[in-house]
N, C-alpha and C positions, 0 to 999 in steps of 0.2 A: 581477191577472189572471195566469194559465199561462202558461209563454214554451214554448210547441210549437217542434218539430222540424219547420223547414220542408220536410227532405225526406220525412221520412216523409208530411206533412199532403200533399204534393204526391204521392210514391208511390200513397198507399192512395184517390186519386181520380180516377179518370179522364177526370171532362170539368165543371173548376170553370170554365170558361170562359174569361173573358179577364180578366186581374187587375193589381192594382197593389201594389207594396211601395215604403214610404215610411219610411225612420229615419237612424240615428247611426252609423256603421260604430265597430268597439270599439275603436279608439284614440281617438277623439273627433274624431280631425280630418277627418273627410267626409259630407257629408249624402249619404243614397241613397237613388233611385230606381230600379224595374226595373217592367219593362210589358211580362206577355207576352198572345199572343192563340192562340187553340186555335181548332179547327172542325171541324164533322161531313160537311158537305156540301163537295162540287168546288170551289160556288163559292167559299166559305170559307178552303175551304186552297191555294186559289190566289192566294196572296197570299205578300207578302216589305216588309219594313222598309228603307227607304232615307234617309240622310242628306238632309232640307232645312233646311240654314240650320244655325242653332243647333239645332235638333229633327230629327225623323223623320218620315215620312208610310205610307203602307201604299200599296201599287202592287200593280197583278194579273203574275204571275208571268207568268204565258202569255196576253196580253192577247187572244188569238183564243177564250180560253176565258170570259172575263168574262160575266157574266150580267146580277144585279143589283148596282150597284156602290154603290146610296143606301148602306146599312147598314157596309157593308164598306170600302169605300175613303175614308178622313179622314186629319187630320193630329195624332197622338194627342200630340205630344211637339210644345212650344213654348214660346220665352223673353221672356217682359216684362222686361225688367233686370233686375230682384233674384229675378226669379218666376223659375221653373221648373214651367209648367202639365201635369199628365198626364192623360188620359181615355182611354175607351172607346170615343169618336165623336166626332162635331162638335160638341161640346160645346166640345171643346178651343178650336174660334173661336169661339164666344159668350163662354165667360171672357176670354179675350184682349180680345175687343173690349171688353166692360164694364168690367172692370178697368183698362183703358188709357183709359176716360172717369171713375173716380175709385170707379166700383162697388168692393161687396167681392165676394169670391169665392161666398158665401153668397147674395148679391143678383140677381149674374148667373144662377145657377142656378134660379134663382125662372121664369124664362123657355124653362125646360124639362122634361121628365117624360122616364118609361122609352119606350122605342124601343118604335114599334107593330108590331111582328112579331110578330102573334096565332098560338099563344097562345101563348109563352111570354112578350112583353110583358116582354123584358131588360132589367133596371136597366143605368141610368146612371151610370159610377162614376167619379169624377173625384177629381183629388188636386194639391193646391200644394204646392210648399216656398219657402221666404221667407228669402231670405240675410240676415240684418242684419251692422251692422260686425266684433262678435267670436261671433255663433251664426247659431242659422236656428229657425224653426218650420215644421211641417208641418201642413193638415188633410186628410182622405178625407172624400167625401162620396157617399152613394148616394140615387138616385129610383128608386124602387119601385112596381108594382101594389100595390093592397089584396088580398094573397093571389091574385092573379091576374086581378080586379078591373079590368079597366079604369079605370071609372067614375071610381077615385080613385089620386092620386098619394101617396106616402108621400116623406118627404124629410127626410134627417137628414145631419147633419154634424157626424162627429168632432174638436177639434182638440187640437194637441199641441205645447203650449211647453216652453222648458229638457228637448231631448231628450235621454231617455238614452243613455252612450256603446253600442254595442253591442245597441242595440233598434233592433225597425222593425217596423210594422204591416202588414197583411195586408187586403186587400177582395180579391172576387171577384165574378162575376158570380151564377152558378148556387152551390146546397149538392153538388147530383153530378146526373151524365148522371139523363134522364129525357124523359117523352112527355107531355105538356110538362117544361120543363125547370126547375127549384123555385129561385127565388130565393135568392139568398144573405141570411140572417138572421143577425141580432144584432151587437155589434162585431167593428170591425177584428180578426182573431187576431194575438196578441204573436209576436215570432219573434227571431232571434237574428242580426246581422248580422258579418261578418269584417271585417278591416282589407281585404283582398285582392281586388280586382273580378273579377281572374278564376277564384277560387276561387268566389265567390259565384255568378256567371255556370254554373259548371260544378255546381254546387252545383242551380239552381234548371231550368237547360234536362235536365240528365240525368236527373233526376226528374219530368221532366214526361211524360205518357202520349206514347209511340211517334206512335201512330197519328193521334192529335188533336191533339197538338204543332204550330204553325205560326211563329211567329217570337217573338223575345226581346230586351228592349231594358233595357241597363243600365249607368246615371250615376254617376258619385263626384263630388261639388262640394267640391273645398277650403274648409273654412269661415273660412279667413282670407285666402284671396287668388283664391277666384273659379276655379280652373282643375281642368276636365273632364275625366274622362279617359272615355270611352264604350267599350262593346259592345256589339255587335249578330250575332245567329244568325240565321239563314233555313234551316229544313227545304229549302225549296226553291233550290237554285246553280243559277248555269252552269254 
């Protein structure tokens, strides 16, 4: 597979929606994560990433502005011990929970399909990474409309053992802005990951469209002794 230029893939689109990158930072020693969320509407980008726990949760910025909060407000980032869970929605507590009664990741998602906000009917995009003693694996996985389809769910899951140093995959939600909005087709895209979090960080929130941009969340896990170092962007401050 092409190892694309995250910035440009992120430049030349303006509304891939809300995405997940999952790999090997290129000295070998860090699994990464990064989860951002974009929006077109108020109530969308009225939103901000906030520290819960080991993870993150999405909180309404200006809570006198809050609308609908089903779709928008969840807890995308959450730690089972060796897991490190990422999604799109509450998806994020359904693997948690299943997986902490002996489920696999692929199981628990069985118990879900894409978000019913007709029509665009948004994939579900969810992603693990799995620390063992001296590595980690990672999978992404997405639930899909049948081309817009209600009717029927599509459900597929990438995974990726003995990561390469220096890759990291790519899901999204949307292919680009539209009326309806056109799901994201075919694999993960390959990309290129730095030793450096906040390179990476500045790397992926600068390239991301102005206007649609809403917040950014990004993990390094030491793969030999377990410690995080995190960032988090919010378009929206005090």
């Amino acid at each position: 597979m092409k190892t694309i230029n995250i910035c440009e893939e992120l430049k030349n689109n303006s509304y891939p929606g809300r995405g997940i990158i999952l790999g090997k930072s290129k000295d070998g020693n860090n699994a990464v994560i990064a989860y951002f969320i974009m929006g077109r509407s108020g109530n969308s980008r009225n939103r901000v990433f906030v520290e819960d726990g080991d993870g993150i949760r999405t909180q309404a910025f200006d809570p006198s502005k809050l609308e609908d909060p089903s779709l928008i407000i969840y807890a995308p980032v959450r730690v089972l011990g060796n897991k490190t869970i990422v999604t799109n929605g509450d998806q994020t507590d359904t693997i948690y929970e299943l997986m902490d009664k002996q489920m696999t990741f692929e199981q628990a998602l069985r118990s879900r399909e894409f978000e019913p906000d007709c029509p665009n009917y948004t994939p579900r995009i969810s992603g693990i990474v799995r620390r063992a003693e001296d590595d980690f694996n990672y999978a992404l996985s997405i639930l899909k409309s049948a081309d817009g389809d209600p009717s029927s769910c599509r459900r597929y899951t990438f995974s990726y053992h003995y990561p390469i140093s220096g890759q990291g995959h790519f899901i999204h939600t949307y292919m680009q802005d539209g009326d309806p909005l056109p799901s994201f087709e075919g694999e993960p895209k390959q990309i290129e990951i730095p030793d450096d979090i906040d390179v990476f960080t500045d790397m992926l929130w600068d390239n991301l469209n102005e206007d649609n941009k809403v917040s950014l969340f990004v993990r390094y896990i030491n793969i030999e002794n377990g410690e995080t170092q995190t960032r988090i962007v919010n378009k929206n401050q005090d």
